[in-house]
Backbone as CSV, one residue per row, in Angstrom:
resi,resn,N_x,N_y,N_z,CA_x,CA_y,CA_z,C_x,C_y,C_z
1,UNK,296.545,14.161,-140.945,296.449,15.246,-140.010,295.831,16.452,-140.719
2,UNK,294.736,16.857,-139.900,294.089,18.286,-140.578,295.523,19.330,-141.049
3,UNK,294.967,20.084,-142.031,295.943,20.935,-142.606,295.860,22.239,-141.709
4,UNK,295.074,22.959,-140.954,294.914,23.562,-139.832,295.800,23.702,-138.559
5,UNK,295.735,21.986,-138.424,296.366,21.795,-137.007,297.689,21.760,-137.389
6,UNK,298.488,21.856,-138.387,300.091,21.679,-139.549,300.052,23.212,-139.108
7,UNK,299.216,24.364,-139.858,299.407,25.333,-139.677,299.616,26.117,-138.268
8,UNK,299.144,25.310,-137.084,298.997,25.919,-136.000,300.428,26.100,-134.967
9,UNK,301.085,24.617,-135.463,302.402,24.036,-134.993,303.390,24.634,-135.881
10,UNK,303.510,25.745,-136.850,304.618,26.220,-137.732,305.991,26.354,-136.929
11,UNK,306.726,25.739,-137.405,308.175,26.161,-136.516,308.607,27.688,-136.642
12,UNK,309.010,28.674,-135.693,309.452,29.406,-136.699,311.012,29.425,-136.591
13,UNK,311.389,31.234,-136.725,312.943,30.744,-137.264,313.751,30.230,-136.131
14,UNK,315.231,29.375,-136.534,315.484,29.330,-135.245,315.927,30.169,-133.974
15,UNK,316.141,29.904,-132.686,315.970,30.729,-131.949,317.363,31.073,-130.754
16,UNK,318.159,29.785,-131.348,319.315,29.623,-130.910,320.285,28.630,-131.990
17,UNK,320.910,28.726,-132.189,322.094,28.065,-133.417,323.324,28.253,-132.606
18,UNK,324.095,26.922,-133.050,325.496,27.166,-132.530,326.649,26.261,-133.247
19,UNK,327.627,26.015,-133.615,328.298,25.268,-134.427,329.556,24.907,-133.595
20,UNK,330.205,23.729,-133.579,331.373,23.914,-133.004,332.185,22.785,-133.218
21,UNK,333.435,23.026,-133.172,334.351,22.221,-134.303,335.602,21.614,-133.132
22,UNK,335.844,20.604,-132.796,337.096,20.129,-131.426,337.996,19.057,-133.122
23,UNK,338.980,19.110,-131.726,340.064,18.184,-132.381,340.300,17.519,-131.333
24,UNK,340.674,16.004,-131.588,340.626,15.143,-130.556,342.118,14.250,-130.771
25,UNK,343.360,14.610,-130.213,344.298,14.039,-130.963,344.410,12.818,-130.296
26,UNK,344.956,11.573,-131.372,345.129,10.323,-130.861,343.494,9.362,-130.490
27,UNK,342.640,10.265,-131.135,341.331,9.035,-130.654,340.875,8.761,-131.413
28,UNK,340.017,7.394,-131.553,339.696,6.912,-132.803,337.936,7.221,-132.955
29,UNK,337.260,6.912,-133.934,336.106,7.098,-134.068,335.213,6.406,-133.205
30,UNK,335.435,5.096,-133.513,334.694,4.333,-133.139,334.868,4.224,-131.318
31,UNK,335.859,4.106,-130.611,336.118,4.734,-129.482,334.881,5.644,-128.935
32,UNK,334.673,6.714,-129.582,334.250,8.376,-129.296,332.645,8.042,-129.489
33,UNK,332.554,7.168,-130.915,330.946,7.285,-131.067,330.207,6.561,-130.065
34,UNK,330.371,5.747,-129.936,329.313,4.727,-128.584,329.026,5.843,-127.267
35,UNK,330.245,6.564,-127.267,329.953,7.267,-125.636,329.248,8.584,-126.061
36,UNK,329.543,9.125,-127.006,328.678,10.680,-128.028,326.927,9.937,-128.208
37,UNK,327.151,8.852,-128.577,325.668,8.265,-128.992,325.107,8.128,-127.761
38,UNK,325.490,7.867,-126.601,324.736,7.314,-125.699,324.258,8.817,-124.702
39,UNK,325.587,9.728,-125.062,325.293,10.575,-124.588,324.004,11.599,-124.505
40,UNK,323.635,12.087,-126.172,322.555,12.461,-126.470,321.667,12.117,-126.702
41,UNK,321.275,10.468,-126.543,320.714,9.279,-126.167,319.644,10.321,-125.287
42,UNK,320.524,9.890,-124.283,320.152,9.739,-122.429,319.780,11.609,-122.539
43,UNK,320.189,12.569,-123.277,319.697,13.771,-122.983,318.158,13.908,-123.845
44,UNK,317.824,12.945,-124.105,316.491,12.994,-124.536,316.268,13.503,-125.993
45,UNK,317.345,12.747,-127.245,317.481,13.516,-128.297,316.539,11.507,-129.151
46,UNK,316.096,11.937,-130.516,315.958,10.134,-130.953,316.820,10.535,-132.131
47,UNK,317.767,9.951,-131.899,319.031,9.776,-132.947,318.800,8.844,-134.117
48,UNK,319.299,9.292,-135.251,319.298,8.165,-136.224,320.533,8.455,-136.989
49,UNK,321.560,7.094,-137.806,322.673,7.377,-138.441,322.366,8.051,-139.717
50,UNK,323.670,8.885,-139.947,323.485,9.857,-141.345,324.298,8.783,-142.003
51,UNK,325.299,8.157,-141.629,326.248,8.232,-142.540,327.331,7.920,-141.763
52,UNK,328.585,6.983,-142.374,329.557,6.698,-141.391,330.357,7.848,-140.821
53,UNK,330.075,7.270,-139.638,330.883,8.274,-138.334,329.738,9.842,-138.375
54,UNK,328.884,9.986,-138.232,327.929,11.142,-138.748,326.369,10.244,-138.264
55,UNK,326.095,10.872,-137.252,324.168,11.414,-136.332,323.918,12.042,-136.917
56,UNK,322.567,12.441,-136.689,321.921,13.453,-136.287,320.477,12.843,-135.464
57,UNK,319.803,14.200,-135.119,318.824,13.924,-133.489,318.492,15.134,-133.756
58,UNK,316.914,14.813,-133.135,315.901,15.449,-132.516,314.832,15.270,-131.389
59,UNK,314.356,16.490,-131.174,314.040,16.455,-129.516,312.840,17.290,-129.713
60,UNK,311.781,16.941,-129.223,310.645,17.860,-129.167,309.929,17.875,-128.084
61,UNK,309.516,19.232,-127.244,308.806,18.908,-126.561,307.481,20.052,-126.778
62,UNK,306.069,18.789,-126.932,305.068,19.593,-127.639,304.606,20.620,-126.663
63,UNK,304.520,20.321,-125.376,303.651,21.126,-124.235,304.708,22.571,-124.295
64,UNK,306.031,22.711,-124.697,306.526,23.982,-124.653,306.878,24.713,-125.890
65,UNK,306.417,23.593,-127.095,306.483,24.082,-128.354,307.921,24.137,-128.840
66,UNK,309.310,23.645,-128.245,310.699,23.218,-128.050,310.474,22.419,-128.663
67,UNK,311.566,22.441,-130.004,312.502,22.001,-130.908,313.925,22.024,-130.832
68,UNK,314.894,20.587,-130.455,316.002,21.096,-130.406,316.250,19.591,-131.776
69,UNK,317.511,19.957,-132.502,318.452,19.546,-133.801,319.364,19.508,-133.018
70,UNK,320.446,17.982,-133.518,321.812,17.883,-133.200,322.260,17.322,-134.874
71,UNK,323.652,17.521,-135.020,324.147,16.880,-136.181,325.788,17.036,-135.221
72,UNK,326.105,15.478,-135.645,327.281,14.990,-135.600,328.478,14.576,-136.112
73,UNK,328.888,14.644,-136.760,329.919,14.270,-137.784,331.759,14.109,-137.091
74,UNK,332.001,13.021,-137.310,333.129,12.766,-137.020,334.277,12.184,-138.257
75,UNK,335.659,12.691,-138.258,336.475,12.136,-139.066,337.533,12.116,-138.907
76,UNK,338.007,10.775,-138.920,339.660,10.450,-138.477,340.581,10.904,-139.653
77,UNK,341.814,11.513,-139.498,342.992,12.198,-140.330,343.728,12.597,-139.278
78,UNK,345.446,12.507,-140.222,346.614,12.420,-139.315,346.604,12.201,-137.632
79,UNK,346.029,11.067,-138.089,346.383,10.429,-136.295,345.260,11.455,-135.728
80,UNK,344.343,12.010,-135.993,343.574,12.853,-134.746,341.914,12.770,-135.821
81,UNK,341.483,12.795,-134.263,339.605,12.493,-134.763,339.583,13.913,-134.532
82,UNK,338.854,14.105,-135.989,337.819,16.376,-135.973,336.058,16.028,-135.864
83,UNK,335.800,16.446,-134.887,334.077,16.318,-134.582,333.880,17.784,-134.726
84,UNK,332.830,17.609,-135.644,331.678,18.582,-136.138,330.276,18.711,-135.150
85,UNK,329.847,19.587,-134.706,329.002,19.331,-133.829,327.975,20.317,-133.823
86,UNK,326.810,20.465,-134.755,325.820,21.536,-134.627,324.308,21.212,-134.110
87,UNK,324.162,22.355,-132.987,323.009,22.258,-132.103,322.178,23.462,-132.806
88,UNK,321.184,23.053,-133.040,319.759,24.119,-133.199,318.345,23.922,-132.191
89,UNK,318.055,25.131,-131.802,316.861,25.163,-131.018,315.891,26.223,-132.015
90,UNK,314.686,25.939,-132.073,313.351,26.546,-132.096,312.237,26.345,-131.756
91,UNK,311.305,27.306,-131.865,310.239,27.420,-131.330,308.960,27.404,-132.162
92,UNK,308.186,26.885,-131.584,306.614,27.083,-132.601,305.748,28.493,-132.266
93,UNK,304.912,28.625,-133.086,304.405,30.038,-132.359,303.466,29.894,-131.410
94,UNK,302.560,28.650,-131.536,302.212,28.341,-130.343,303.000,28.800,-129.243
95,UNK,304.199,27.735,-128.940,305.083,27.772,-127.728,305.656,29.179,-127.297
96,UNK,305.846,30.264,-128.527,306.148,31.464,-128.225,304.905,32.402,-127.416
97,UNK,303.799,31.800,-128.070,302.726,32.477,-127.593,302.484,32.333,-126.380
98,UNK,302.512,31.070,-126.270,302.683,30.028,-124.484,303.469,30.982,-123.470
99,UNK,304.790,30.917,-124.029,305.974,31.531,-123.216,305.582,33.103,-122.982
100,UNK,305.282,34.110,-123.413,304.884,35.360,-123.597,304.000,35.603,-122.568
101,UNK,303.006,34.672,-122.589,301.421,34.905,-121.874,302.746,34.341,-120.410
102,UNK,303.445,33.360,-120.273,304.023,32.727,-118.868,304.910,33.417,-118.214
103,UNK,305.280,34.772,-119.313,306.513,35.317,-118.836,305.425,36.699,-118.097
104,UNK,304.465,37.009,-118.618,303.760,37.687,-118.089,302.723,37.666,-116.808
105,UNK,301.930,36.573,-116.821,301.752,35.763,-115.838,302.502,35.979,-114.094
106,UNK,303.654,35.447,-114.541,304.964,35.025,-113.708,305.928,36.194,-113.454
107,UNK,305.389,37.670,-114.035,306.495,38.338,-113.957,306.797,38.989,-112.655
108,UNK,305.982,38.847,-111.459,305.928,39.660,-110.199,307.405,38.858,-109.914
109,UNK,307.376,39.407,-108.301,308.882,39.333,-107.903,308.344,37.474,-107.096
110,UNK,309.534,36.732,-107.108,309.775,35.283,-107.176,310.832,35.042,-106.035
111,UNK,311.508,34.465,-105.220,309.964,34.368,-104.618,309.481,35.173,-104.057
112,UNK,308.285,34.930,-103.400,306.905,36.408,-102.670,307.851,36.702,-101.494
113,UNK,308.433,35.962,-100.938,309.468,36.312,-100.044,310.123,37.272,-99.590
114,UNK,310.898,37.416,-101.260,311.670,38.410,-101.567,311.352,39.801,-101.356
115,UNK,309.852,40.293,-102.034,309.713,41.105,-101.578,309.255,42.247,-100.927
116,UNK,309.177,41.561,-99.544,309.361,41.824,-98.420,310.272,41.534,-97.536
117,UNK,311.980,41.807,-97.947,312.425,41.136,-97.245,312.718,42.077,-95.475
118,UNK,313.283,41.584,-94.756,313.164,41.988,-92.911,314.335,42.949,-92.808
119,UNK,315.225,42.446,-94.155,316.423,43.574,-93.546,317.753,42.749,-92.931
120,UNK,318.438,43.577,-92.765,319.597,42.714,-92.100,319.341,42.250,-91.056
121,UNK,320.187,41.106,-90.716,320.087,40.704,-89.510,320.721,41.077,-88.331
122,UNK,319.656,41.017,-87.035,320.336,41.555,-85.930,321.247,40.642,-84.832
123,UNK,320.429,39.536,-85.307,320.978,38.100,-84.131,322.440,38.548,-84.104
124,UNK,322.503,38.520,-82.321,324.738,37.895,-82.988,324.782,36.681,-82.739
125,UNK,326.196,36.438,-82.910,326.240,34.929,-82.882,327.661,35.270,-81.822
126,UNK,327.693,34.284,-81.335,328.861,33.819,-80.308,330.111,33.167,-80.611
127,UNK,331.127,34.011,-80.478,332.562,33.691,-80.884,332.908,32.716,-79.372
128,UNK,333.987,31.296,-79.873,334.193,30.887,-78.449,335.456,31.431,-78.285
């Protein structure tokens, strides 16, 4: 791949981060992972194993310059499964550039409807 077109797609920083930590008492791993795997499966992530009981996934979509990261980590102790669960989103500058020019574009009032709207209404309606 041209070294150009590398430069054009730079990720930059991320743009949303979030971390989050559950306790699951009484469930086992293996239980939890098939339905967690299938889950972010089907949300359009391509998962690959880190490591027992432990994903991670990514998601790209080039036309909006969207980057999303998952990491998974699960571990059974005293009778209760602790899932680790960190989501990252970013953006390329392309896609920022994209979004900027779309937010501008798009910024009149939505719908055209709106504004003009008629006002309250006069109809009555009929009590029986």
């Amino acid at each position: 791949m041209p070294r150009r077109l590398l430069a054009a797609e730079r990720i930059a920083r991320p743009v949303f981060e979030k971390r989050d930590y559950r306790v699951l008492p009484g469930a086992k791993a293996a239980d939890v992972w098939a339905k967690t795997w299938d889950w972010w499966r089907r949300a359009g992530f391509a998962l690959y194993p880190a490591g027992p009981n432990h994903f991670t996934g990514a998601s790209f979509y080039l036309n909006l310059g969207l980057r999303r990261e998952i990491m998974v980590r699960m571990q059974e102790a005293n009778s209760m499964l602790y899932v680790n669960l960190g989501f990252r989103a970013s953006i390329t500058t392309k896609g920022a550039v994209g979004g900027a020019v779309a937010a501008v574009v798009f910024s009149g009032p939505w719908p055209p409807s709106a504004a003009r709207s008629p006002g309250p209404s006069t109809r009555r309606t009929r009590t029986p």
